[in-house]
C-alpha positions in Angstrom: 0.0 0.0 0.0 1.4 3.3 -1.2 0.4 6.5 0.1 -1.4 6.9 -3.3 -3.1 3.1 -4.0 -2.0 -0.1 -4.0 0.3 -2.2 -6.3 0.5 -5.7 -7.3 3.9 -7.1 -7.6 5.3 -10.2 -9.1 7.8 -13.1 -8.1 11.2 -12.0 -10.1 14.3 -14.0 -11.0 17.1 -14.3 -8.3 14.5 -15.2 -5.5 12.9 -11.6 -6.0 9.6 -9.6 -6.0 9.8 -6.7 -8.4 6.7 -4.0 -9.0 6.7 -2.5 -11.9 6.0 1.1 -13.7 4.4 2.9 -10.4 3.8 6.4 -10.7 5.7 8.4 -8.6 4.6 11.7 -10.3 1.5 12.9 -12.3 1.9 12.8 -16.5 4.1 16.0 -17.3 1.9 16.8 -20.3 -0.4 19.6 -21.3 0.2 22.7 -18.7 2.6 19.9 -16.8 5.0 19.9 -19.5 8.3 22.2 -18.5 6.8 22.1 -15.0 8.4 20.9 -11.3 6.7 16.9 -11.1 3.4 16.9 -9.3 2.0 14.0 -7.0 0.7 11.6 -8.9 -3.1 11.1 -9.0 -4.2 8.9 -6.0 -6.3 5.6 -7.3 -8.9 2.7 -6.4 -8.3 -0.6 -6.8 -4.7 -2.7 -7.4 -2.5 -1.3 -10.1 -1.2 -4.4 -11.5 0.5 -3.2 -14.8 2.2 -5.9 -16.5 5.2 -3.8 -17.8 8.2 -1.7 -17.3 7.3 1.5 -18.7 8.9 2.3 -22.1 10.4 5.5 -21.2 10.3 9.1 -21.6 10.1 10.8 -25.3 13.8 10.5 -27.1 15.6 9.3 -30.6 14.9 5.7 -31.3 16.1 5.1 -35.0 14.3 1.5 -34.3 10.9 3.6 -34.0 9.9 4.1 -38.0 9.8 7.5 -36.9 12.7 7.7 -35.5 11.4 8.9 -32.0 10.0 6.7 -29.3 8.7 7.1 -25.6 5.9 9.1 -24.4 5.8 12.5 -22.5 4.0 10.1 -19.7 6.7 8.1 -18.4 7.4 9.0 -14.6 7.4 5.8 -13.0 9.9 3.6 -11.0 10.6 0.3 -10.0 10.8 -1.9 -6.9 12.9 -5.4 -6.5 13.4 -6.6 -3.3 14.3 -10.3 -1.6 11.4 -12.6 -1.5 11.3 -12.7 2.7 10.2 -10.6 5.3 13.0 -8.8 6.5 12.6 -5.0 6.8 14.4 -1.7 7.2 16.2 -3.0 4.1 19.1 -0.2 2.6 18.0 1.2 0.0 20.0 1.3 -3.8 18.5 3.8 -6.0 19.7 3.2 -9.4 19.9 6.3 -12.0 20.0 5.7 -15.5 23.0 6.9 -18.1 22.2 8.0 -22.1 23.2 11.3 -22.1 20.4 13.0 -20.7 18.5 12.3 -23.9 17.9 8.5 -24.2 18.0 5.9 -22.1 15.2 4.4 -19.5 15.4 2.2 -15.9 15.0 -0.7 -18.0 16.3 -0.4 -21.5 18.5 -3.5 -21.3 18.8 -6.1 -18.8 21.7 -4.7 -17.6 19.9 -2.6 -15.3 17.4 -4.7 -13.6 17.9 -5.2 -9.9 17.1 -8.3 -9.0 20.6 -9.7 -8.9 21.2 -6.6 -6.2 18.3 -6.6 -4.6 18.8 -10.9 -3.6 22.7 -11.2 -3.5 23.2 -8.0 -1.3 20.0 -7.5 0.4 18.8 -4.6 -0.6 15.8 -2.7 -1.6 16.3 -1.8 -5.8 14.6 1.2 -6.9 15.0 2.5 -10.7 13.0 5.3 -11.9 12.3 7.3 -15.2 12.8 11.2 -15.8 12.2 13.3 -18.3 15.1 13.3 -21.3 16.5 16.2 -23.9 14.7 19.1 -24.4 11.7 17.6 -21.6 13.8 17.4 -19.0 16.2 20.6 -19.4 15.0 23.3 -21.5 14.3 26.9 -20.6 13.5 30.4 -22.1 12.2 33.8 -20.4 8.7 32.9 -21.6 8.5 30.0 -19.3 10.3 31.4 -16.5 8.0 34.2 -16.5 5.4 34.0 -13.2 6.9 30.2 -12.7 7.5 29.4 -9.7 11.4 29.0 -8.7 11.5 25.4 -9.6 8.9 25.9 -12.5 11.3 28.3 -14.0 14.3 26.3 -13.0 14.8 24.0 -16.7 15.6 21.5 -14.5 12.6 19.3 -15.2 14.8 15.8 -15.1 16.7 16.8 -12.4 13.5 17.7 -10.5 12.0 14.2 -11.5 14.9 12.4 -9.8 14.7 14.8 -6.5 10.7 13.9 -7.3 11.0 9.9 -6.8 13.5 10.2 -4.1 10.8 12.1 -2.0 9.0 9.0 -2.8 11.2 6.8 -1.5 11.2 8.7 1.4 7.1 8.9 2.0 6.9 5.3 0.8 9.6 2.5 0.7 8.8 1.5 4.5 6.0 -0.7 2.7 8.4 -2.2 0.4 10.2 -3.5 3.1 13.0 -0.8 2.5 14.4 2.0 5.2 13.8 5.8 3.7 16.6 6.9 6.1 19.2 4.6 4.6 19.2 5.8 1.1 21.9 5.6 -2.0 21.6 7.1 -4.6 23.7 5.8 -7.4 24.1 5.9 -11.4 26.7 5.7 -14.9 27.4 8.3 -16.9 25.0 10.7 -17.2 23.4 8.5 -14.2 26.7 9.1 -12.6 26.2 13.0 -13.7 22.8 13.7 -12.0 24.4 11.9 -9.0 26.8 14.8 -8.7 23.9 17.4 -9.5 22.0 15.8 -6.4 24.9 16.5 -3.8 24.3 20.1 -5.0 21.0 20.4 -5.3 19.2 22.5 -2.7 15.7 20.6 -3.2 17.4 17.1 -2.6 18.3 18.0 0.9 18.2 14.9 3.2 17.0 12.6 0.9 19.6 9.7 0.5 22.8 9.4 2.9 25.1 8.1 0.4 26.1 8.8 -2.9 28.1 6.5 -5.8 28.9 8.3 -9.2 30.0 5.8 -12.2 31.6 7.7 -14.8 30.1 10.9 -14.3 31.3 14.4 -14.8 30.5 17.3 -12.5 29.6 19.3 -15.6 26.4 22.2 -16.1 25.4 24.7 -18.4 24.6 28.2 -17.8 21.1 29.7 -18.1 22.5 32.1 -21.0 24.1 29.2 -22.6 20.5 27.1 -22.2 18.4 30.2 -23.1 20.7 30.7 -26.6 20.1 27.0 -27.4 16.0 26.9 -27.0 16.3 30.2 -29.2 17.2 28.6 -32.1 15.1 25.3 -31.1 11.9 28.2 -31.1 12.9 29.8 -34.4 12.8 25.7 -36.0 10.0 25.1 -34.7 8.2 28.8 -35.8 9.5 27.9 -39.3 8.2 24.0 -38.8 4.7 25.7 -38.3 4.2 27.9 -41.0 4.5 31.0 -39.3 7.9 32.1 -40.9 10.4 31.5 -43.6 13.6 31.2 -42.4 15.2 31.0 -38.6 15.8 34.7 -39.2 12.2 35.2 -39.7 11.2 33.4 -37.0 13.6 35.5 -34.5 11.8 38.4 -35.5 8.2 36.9 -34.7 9.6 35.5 -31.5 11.0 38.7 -30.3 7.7 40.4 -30.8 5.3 37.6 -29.4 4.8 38.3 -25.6 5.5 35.5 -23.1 2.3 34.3 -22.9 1.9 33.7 -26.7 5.2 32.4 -27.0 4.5 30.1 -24.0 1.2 28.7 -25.5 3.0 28.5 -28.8 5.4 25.7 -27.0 2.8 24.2 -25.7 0.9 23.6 -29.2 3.9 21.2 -30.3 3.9 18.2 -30.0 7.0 16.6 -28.5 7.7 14.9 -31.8 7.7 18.3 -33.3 10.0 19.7 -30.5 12.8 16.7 -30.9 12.9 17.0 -34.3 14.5 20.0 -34.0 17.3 18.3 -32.8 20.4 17.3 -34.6 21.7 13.2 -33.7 25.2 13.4 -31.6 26.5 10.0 -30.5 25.9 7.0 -31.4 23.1 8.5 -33.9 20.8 9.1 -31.1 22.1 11.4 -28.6 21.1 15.1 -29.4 23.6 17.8 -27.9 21.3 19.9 -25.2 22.2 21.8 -22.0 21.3 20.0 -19.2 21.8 20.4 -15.9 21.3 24.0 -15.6 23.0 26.5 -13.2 19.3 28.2 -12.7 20.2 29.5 -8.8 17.4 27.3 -7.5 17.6 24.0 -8.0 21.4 24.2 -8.7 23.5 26.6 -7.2 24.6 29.7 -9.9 27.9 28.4 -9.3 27.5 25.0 -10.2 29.7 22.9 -8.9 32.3 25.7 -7.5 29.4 25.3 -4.5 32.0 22.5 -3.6 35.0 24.5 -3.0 32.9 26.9 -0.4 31.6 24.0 1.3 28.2 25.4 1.1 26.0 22.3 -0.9 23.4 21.0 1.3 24.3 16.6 1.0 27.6 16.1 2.7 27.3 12.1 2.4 30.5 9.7 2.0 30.6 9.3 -1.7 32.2 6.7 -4.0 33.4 8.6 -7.7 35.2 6.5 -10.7 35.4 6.2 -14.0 36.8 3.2 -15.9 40.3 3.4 -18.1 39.8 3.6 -21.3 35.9 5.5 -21.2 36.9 7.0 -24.3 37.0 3.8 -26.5 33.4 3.5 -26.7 32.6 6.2 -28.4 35.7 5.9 -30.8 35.3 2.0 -31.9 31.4 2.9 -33.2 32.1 6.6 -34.6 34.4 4.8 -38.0 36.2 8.4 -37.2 39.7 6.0 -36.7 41.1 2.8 -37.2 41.0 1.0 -34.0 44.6 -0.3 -35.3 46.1 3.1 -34.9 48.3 4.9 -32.3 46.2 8.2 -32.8 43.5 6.0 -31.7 45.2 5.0 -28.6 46.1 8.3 -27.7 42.6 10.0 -28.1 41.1 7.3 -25.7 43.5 7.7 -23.4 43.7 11.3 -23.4 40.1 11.8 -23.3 40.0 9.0 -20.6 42.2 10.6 -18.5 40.5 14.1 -18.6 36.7 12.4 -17.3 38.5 10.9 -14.6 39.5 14.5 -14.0 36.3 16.1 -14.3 34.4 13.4 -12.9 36.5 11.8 -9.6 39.8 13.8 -9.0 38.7 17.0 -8.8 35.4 16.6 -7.2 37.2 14.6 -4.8 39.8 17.2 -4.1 37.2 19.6 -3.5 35.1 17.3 -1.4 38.0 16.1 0.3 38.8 19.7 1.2 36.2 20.2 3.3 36.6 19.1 7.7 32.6 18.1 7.8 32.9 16.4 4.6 32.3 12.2 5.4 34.9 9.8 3.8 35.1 9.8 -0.4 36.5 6.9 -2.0 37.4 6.7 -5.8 38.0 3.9 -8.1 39.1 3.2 -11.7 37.7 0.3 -13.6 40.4 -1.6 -15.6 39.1 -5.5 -16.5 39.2 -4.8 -20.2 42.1 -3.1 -20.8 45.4 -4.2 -21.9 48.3 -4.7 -19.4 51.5 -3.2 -19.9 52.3 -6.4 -22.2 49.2 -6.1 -24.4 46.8 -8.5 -22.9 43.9 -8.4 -22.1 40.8 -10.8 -20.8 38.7 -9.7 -24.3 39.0 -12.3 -27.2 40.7 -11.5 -29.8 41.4 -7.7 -30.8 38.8 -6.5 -28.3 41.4 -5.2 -25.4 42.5 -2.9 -28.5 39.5 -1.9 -29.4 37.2 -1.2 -26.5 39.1 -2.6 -23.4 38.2 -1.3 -20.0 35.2 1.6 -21.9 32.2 3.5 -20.9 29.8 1.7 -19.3 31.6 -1.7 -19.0 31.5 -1.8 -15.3 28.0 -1.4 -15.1 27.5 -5.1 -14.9 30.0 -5.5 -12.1 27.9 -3.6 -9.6 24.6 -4.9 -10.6 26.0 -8.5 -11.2 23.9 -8.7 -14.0 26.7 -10.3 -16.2 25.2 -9.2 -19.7 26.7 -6.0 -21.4 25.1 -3.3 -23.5 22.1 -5.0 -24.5 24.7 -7.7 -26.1 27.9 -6.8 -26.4 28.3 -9.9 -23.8 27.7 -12.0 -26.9 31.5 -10.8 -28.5 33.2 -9.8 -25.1 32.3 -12.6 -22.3 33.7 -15.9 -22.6 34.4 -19.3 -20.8 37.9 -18.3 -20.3 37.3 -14.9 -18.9 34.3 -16.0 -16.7 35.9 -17.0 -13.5 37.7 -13.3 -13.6 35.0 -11.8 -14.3 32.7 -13.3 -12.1 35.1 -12.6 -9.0 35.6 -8.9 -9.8 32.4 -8.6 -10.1 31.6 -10.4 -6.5 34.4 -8.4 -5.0 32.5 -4.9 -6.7 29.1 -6.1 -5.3 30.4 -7.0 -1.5 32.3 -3.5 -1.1 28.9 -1.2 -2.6 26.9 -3.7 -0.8 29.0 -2.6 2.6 29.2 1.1 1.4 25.3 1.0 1.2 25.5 -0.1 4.6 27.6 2.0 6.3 28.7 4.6 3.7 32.4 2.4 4.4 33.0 0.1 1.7 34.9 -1.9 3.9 33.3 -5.1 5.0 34.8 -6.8 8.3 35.9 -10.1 7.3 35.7 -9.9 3.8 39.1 -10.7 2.7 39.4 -8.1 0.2 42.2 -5.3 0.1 41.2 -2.6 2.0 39.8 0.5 0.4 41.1 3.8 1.6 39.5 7.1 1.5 40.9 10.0 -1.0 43.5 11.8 0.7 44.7 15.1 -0.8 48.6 14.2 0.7 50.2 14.1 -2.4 51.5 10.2 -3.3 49.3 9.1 -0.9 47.4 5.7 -1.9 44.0 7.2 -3.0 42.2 5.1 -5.5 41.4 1.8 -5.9 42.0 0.1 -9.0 39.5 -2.6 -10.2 40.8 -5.4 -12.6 41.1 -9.4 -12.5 43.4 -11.8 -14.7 43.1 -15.3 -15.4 40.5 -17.0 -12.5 41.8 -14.0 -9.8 40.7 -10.6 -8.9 43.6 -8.1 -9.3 42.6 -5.1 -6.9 45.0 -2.7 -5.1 45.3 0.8 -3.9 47.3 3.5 -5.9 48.3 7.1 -4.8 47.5 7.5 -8.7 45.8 11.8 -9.2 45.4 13.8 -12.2 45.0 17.5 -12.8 43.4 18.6 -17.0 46.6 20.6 -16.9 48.9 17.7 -16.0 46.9 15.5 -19.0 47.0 18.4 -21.4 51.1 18.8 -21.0 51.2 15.4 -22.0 49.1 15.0 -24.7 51.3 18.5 -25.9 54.6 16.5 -25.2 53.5 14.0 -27.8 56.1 14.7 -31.3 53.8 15.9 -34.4 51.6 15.0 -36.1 50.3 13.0 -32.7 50.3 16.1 -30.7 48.2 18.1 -33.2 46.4 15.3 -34.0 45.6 14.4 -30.5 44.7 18.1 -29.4 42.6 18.6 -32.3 40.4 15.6 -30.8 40.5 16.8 -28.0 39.0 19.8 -28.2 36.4 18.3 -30.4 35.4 15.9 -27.6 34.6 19.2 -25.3 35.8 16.7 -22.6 35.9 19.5 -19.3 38.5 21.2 -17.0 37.9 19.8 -14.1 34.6 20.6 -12.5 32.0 23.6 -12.9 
């Protein structure tokens, strides 16, 4: 029994329950669109839906209109152990894809029934708004909004939104609302970050676990520039101009509340058409994550180095190795064979582990009522120092230790990507894999716990907090060979200047080369 209706739920692999697709917010649609979530609508009966919900409105070039989701898609999901304990920890999982596609249970990857039975826990994945939906602002909507109305941090606000629901309802789940982590890869990993900052997310989860995030966000001038042009596309799409220069002279004489209305009128296949493809074909470039003063401080993440953001919690922050291959091996930009193609993975690896655990963690670190911050990189993958790796084949070259690839580690899931596991798991690299990703589980199991990732007993090397002592072990570095786990600590730190002076110490044409990538990759400095 929620505090809105009941649910059915359903007897899940791994000795689970699981309830699917419950509402933890009311439809953002109509007037609800670019608005803070609302409670959802309470109801009579038993919801008993009978599937994960198919996620928010984004690029699907499987859809044969190469868009897919619905504007209706706030709703999360519950596994827990099939017994009767209670005041169960509580893992919040937060999706990756960019902040533009992506949903809780796009590939099996993701589900938590492996967590929620092997480590005891209550599992909880949820769905928030994507793209232009879930960050998008302009002065005609901010205009007589409310703070977080105005805020364009509608997907930010969604995530704060199920957390509060957590909080108000989990107890009947069999989970403990004041034991709460809150944890998520890539741009997951991202709104982990934003949620340490956020003033509305205040008290709501006591731990915090970033996979290859980035404590990146965008200005509202830089947000307010983008929807511009997104307006004047979608005047044009309309009829009601010619050209984009047209249409900025019709927007600029439309008051707020046409403008506003105007919005409104299109539909949201109409507004992410507007949109240019990025990666992979399906992720569209738009600012999210907005420094609106309300929801995220005007600073951004700089609110770390004053000490004034409102969830000091011990936090866990990595990346993996090589997060750079990913993107390079399905872009057909460089042969995979070639030492420019080494470089650009490593250089661009290097500077997300800056943006996204050794800077954040300085900062964090920096402050005396700041609890304990532990960092990891993610290395199983990657080729040693003699060229091999546990991939088949040219695989270590190609992808190695890359974006996403630990995902399955913490959620013991052992599938990859929605298939990659098909080309990159074998019999030989099984036991490996299978203890890394045992030892992975035990320590964010503990962490969960405790908010120390250390578990009495365990066996495993001990993980010790970031220091800033410099060459000080620091970081923990995650890898197995042959049937072994292969974990140890390392006083290893980075700094985007330290990285850039040696991608520039490279000999031509590399180091043009390289720097050229670089800058196209618009990879961060450090944290903002």
């Amino acid at each position: 029994m929620t505090r809105y209706g009941k649910v059915q739920g359903y007897q899940a692999a791994e000795d689970t329950w699981v309830w699917v697709a419950i509402p933890f917010a009311r439809p953002p649609v109509g007037e609800l669109r670019w608005r803070a979530p609302q409670d959802p609508e309470p109801w009579a009966g038993v919801r008993t839906p009978g599937a994960f919900n198919a996620g928010c409105t984004q690029p699907n070039p499987l859809n044969v209109t190469g868009i897919g989701g619905s504007e209706d898609c706030l709703y999360l999901n519950v596994w827990r152990p099939r017994d009767a304990e209670t005041r169960l920890p509580v893992y919040v999982w937060i999706h990756g894809g960019g902040n533009s596609v992506g949903s809780a249970t796009m590939v099996t990857d993701w589900y938590g029934s492996r967590v929620a039975s092997r480590s005891h826990m209550v599992f909880v994945s949820m769905n928030y708004r994507l793209g232009p939906f879930g960050w998008f602002t302009t002065p005609a909507l901010r205009d007589g909004s409310t703070p977080e109305d105005a805020s364009g941090n509608y997907g930010t606000l969604d995530i704060i939104k199920s957390l509060q629901w957590i909080r108000d309802n989990i107890e009947a789940f069999g989970g403990d609302p004041a034991n709460v982590t809150v944890t998520g890869e890539s741009a997951g990993g991202f709104n982990v970050l934003s949620l340490l900052i956020a003033l509305p997310a205040a008290g709501l989860f006591q731990r915090a676990l970033s996979e290859s995030g980035s404590a990146t966000t965008h200005g509202v001038d830089e947000a307010d520039a983008r929807s511009r042009g997104v307006i004047n596309q979608l005047l044009v799409q309309a009829g009601r101009a010619r050209t984009p220069a047209e249409a900025d002279s019709l927007a600029a004489l439309m008051s707020s509340a046409e403008l506003n209305a105007f919005l409104r009128s299109r539909t949201d296949r109409q507004i992410l058409r507007c949109y240019p493809r990025g990666a992979f074909g399906i992720m569209i470039d738009n600012p999210a994550l907005i420094r609106d003063g309300a929801v995220l401080p005007a600073d951004g993440f700089d609110v770390l180095s004053r000490g004034a953001y409102p969830n000091k919690v011990p936090v866990i922050l990595g990346t993996n190795k090589e997060e750079g291959k990913l993107f390079l091996a399905f872009s057909s930009t460089l042969s995979w064979k070639s030492d420019l193609y080494a470089a650009v993975a490593r250089y661009t690896s290097e500077r997300w582990k800056v943006s996204g655990v050794d800077e954040v963690a300085r900062r964090l670190a920096a402050n005396t009522d700041q609890p304990p911050v532990y960092a990891y990189r993610f290395d199983w993958g990657a080729p040693d120092q003699q060229g091999a790796s546990p991939l088949p084949g040219s695989w270590g070259k190609r992808l190695g230790a890359f974006h996403s690839s630990d995902v399955p580690f913490f959620l013991g899931t052992d599938t990859l990507d929605g298939g990659l596991q098909i080309l990159l798991y074998t019999k030989t690299n099984e036991p490996g894999r299978k203890a890394l990703s045992a030892a992975m589980m035990d320590y964010a199991a503990q962490f969960a716990r405790t908010g120390n990732p250390n578990r009495p007993g365990s066996l495993l090397p001990e993980w010790k907090a970031w220091t800033n002592e410099p060459g000080v072990d620091k970081l923990i570095v995650f890898d197995a060979r042959g049937d072994a786990v292969a974990i140890k600590m390392t006083n290893m730190e980075l700094t985007d200047d330290g990285v850039l002076a040696d991608a520039k110490s490279l000999a031509e044409p590399l180091r043009s080369q390289v720097l050229t990538a670089l800058d196209q990759a618009h990879m961060p400095a450090g944290a903002r």
